[in-house]
C-alpha positions in Angstrom: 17.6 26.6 -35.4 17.7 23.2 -34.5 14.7 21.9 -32.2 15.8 20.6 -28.5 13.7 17.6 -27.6 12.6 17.5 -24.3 14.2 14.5 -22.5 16.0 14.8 -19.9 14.6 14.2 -16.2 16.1 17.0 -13.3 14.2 18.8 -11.1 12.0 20.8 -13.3 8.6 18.5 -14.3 5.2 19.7 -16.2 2.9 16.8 -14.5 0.2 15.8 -15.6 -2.9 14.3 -14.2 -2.7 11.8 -11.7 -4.3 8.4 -12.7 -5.6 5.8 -10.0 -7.0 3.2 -12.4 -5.4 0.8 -14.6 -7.7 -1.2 -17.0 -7.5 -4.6 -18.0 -9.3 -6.3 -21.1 -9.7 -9.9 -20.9 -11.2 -13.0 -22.3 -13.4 -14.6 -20.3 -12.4 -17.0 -18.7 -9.2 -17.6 -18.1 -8.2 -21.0 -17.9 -5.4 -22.5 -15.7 -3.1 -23.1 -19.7 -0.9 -20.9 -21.9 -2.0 -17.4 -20.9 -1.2 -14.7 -23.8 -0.8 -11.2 -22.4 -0.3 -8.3 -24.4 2.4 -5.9 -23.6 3.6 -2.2 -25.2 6.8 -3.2 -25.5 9.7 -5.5 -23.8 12.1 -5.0 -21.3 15.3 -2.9 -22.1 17.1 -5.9 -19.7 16.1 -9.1 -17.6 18.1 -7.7 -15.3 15.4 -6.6 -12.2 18.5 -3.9 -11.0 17.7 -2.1 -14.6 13.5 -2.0 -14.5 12.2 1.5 -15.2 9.8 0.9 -17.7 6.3 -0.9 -18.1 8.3 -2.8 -20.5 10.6 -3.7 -17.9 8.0 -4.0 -15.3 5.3 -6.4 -17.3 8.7 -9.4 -17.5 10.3 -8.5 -14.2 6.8 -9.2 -12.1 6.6 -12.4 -13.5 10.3 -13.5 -13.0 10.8 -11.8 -10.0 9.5 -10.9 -6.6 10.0 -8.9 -3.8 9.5 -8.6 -0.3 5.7 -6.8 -1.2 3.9 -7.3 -4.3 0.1 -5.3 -5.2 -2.6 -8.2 -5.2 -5.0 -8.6 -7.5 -7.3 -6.4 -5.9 -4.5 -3.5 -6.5 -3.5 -3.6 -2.4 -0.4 -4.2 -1.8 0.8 -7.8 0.2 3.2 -9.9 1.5 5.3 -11.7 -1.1 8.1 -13.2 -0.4 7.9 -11.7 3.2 5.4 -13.8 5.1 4.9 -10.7 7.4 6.3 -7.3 8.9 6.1 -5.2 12.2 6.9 -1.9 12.6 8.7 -0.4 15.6 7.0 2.1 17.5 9.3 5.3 16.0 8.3 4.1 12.6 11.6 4.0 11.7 12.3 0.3 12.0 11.2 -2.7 9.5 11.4 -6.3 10.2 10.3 -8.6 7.7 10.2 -12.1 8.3 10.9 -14.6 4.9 8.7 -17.1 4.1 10.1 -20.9 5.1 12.0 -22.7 2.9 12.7 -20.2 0.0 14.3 -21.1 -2.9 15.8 -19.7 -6.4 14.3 -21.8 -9.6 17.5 -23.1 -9.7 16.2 -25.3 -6.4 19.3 -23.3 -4.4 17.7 -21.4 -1.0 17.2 -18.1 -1.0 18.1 -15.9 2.0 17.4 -12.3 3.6 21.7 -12.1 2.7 20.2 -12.3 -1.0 18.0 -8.9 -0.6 20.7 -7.3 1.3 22.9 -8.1 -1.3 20.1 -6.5 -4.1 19.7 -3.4 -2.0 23.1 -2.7 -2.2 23.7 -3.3 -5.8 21.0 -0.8 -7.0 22.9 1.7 -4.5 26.4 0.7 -5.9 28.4 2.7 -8.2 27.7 0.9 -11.4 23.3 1.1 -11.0 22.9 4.3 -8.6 22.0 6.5 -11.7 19.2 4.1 -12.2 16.6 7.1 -12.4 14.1 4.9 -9.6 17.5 4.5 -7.1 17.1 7.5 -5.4 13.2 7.5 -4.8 14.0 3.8 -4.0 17.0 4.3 -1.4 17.1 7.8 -0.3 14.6 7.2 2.7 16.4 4.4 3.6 19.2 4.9 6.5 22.4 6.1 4.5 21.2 6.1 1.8 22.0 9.2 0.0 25.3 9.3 1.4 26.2 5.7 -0.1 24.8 6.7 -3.7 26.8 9.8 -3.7 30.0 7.7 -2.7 30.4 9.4 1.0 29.5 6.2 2.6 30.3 2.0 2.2 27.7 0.1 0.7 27.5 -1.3 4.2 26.1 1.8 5.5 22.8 1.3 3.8 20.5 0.5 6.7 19.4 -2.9 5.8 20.4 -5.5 7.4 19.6 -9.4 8.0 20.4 -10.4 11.3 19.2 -14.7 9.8 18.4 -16.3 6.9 14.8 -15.5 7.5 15.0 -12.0 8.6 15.7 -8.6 6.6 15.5 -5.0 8.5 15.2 -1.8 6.8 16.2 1.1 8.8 14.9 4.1 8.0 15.6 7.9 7.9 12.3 9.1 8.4 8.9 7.7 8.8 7.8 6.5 5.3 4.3 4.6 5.4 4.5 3.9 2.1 7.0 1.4 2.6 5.7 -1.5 1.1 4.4 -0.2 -1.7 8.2 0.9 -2.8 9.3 -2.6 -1.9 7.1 -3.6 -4.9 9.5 -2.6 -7.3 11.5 -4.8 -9.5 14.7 -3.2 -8.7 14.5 -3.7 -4.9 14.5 -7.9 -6.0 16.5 -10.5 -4.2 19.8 -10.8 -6.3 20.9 -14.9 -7.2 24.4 -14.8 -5.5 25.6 -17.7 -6.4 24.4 -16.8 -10.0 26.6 -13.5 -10.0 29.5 -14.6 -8.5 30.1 -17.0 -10.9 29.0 -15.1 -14.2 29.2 -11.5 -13.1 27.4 -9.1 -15.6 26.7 -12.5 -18.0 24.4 -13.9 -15.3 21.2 -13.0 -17.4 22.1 -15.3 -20.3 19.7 -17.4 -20.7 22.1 -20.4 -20.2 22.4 -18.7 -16.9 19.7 -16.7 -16.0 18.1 -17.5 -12.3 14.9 -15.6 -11.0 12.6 -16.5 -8.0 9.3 -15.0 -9.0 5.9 -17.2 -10.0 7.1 -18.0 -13.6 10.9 -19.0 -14.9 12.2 -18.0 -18.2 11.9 -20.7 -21.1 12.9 -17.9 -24.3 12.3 -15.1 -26.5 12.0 -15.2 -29.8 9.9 -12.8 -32.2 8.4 -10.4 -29.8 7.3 -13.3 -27.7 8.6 -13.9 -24.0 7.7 -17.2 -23.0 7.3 -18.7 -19.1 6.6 -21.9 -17.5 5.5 -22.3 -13.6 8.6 -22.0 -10.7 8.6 -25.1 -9.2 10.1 -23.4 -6.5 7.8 -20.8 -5.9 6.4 -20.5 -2.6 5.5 -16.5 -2.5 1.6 -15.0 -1.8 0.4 -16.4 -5.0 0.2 -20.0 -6.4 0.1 -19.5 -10.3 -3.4 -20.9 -12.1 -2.4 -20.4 -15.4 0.9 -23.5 -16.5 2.4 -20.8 -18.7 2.5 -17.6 -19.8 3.1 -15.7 -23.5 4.1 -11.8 -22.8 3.6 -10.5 -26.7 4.6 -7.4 -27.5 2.6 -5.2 -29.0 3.1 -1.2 -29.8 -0.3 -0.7 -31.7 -3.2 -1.1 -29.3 -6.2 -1.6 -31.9 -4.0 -4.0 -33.1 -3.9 -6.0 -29.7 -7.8 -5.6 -29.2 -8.3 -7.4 -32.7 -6.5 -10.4 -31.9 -8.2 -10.6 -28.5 -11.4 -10.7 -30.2 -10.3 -13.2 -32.5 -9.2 -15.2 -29.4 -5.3 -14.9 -30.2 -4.8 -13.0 -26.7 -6.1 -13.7 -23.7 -5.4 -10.2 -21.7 -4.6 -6.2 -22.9 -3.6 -3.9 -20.6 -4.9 -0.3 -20.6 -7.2 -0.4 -24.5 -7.2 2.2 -26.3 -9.9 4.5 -24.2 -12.4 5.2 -27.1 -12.9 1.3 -27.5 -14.5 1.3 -23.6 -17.7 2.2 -24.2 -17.8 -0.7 -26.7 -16.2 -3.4 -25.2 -18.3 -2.9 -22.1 -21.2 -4.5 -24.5 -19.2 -7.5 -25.7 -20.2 -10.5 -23.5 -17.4 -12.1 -24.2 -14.7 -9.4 -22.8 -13.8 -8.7 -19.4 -12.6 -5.5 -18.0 -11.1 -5.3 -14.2 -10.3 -2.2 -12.9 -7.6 -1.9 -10.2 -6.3 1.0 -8.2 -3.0 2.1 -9.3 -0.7 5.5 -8.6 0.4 6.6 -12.3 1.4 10.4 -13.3 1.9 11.6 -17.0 4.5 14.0 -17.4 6.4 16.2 -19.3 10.6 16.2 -18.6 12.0 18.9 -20.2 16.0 19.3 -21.0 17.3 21.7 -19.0 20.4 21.3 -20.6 18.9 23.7 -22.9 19.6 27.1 -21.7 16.0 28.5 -23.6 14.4 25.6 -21.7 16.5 26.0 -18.5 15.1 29.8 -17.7 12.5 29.3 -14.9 10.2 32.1 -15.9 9.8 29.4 -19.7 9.2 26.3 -17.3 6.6 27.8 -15.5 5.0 29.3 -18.3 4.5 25.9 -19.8 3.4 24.5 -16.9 0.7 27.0 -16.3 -0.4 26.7 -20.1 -1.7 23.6 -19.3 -5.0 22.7 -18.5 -4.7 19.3 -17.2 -8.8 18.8 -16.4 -9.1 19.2 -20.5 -6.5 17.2 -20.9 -7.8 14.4 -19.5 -11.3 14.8 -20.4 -9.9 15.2 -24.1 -8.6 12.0 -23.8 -11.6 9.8 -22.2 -9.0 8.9 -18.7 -10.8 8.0 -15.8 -9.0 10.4 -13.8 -9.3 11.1 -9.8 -6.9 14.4 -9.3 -4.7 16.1 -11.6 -1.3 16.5 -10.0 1.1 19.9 -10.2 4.0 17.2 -9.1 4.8 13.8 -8.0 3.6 14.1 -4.9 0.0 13.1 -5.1 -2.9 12.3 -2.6 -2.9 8.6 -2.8 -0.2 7.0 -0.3 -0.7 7.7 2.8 -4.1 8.1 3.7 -4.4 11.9 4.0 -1.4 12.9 2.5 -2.6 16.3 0.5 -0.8 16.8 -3.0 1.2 20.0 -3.6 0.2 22.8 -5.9 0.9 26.2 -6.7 -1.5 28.9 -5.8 -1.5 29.4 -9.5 -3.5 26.1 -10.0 -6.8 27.8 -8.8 -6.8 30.5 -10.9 -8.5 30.5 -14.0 -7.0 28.9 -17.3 -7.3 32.6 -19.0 -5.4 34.2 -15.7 -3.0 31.8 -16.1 -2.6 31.8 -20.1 -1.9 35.4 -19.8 0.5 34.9 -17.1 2.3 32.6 -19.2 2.3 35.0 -21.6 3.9 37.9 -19.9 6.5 35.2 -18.2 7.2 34.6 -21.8 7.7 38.0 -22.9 9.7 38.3 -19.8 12.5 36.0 -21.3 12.2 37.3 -24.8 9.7 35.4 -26.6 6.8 37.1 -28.4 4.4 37.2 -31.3 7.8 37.8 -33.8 10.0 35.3 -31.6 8.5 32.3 -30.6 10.3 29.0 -28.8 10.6 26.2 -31.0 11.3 22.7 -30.3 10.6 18.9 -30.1 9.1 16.4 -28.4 10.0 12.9 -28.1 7.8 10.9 -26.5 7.4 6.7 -26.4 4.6 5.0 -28.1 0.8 4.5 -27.2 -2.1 5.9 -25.6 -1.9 8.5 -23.5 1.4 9.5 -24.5 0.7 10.6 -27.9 -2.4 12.4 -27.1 -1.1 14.0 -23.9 1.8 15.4 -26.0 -0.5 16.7 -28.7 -2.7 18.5 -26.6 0.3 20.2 -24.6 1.1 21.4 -28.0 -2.1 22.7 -28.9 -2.2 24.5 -25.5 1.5 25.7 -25.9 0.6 27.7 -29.1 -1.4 30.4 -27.3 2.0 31.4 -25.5 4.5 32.0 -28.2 5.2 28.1 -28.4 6.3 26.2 -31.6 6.3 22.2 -30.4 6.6 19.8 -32.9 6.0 15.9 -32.3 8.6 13.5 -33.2 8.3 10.0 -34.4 7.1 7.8 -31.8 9.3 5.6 -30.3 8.6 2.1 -28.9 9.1 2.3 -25.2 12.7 0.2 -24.5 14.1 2.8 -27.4 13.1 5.8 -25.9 13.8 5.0 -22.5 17.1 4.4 -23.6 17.5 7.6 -25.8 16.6 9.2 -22.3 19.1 7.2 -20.3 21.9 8.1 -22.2 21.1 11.8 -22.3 20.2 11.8 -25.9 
């Protein structure tokens, strides 16, 4: 029987612990010339309307920016926003531009040019972006304009001047800000796609606002000089910047030691203990709202039956998880909504998650027996999964945890991240 891999996102999610901290190895210190940053893996497009990935993500914060960006002590800021108020129903957004904006082209930049990138992520060609509809749907007509029941214009963003961009909301959504971080919710160069359309990120063309402009690629090697025309939060110390990709993570820590690197994101978590006693490294910690999680593809009818889903969920011990894997770990999560943004917001679970593991293995077990499965049937399939830490070890120990319930997962090659993401974009 051929193995289903689990792939596809819908509604049905095994989460995984919630992480709130991001670690940073560096070499110390940093001085303001050619900073070389280690990444997992590139962007699947320069395009900011297309960034779902921390490949995407680690390129499009340096080209691009955003209303709000997170600071470098992991709070979010003004970017290209100088400020914003808030109307008394909560519903209401006014953000005032920064003076005298400009694309790296030298041509201004106007609240017209985030209207304009609003409504492309909601337009027919990018709304199955799988970030547009957490992105748009508490905005003002949102839903209804990504479903195709309402105009683009009917998105509730508006910029009544150059310097001013309202956002309209449905419902009160504190966490505002921190969505308007986002890559995807850029400024879009107008002038750029109206006269190159879908060409407008060749490099011959390509126009970005953020701290750093695009000079190339070549190798596994993004490089980036300073905007000139810059004027968000943060004035830029270091002249230029190397993004290097990287899929093996021992790897990257060698050549930081060897002083080929300058910065690695997240090391591998066994190496902490002994980087702490190099003098020579770094590490900063900053807050950060990350879940692991397992998608499965419901497409599959075996994997489709609610009673298997929930089995799988409640196999899985997420505390052992984590400590199995050496995370520093606040909360485990049962879904994507966590206790992190707002303050006081309390995470959902299901009065299953205080029961015992055992309690729960065996309710797995009858759920499993429930739709068939048993000690001479058991469910077999695959996992696909992109490369590096946690991934690979989250996925292993899900399996390990999955053979007490009649479960037969099997790990596939790891994929770097752009080619899985991609794989999962296409429903593949």
């Amino acid at each position: 029987m051929a193995m289903p891999t689990l792939i596809r996102v819908l509604r049905h999610l095994l989460a995984g612990a919630t992480l709130l901290t991001v670690l940073t190895v560096l070499a110390d210190p940093v001085q303001a010339r050619t900073l070389r940053q280690v990444i997992a893996f590139g962007p699947t497009a320069l395009d900011p309307v297309y960034s779902t990935t921390s490949g995407d993500a680690s390129v499009h914060v340096n080209l691009f920016e955003g209303l709000a960006r997170y600071g470098a002590d992991g709070q979010v800021q003004a970017a290209q926003a100088q400020d914003w108020t808030v109307s008394a129903d909560g519903l209401a957004w006014t953000f005032r531009l920064r003076p005298a904006l400009r694309w790296n082209d030298g041509r201004p930049l106007t609240s017209a040019d985030f209207v304009a990138g609003f409504r492309r992520l909601a337009s027919a060609a990018h709304r199955e972006h799988p970030k547009a509809g957490f992105l748009l749907e508490p905005i003002r007509g949102g839903r209804e304009v990504m479903v195709g029941e309402q105009p683009l214009e009917a998105l509730g963003i508006e910029a009544p001047d150059d310097r001013t961009v309202v956002i309209h909301l449905d419902s009160v959504t504190p966490f505002l800000p921190s969505m308007l971080t986002h890559p995807a919710l850029s400024p879009v160069p107008r002038h750029v796609l109206a006269q190159y359309g879908a060409a407008w990120t060749d490099p011959a063309h390509f126009v970005s606002n953020g701290p750093y402009r695009l000079d190339g690629y070549a190798h596994g090697v993004w490089s980036m000089s300073q905007n000139p025309f810059h004027h968000g939060s943060v004035r830029p110390q270091a002249t230029r910047v190397e993004l290097i990709e990287r899929g093996n993570g021992n790897q990257a820590l060698q050549e930081l030691l060897t002083g080929k690197v300058d910065i690695v994101h997240a090391p591998p978590t066994e190496q902490l203990e002994w980087l702490k006693a190099r003098q020579s490294i770094r590490i900063v910690s900053t807050g950060a709202t990350v879940s692991n999680y397992l998608a499965l593809n419901t497409a599959d009818p075996r994997l489709a039956d609610p009673r298997v889903r929930q089995a799988l969920s409640m196999a899985l011990d997420r505390r052992e998880i984590m400590a199995r894997l050496s995370l520093p770990v606040s909360s485990v999560a049962y879904s994507f909504a966590v206790a992190s943004e707002p303050a006081g917001w309390q995470p959902i679970a299901p009065p299953w998650a205080r029961w015992t593991m055992e309690r729960r293995r065996e309710r797995a077990r009858e759920l499993m027996r429930e739709a068939g499965y048993g000690p001479g049937r058991r469910l077999a399939f695959g996992i696909r999964l992109n490369l590096g830490q946690p991934n690979i070890g989250l996925a292993g120990a899900a399996r390990s945890m999955w053979h007490n319930i009649y479960v037969d997962a099997v790990l596939e090659d790891p994929e770097t991240g752009s080619a899985h993401y991609r794989r999962l974009a296409d429903g593949r």
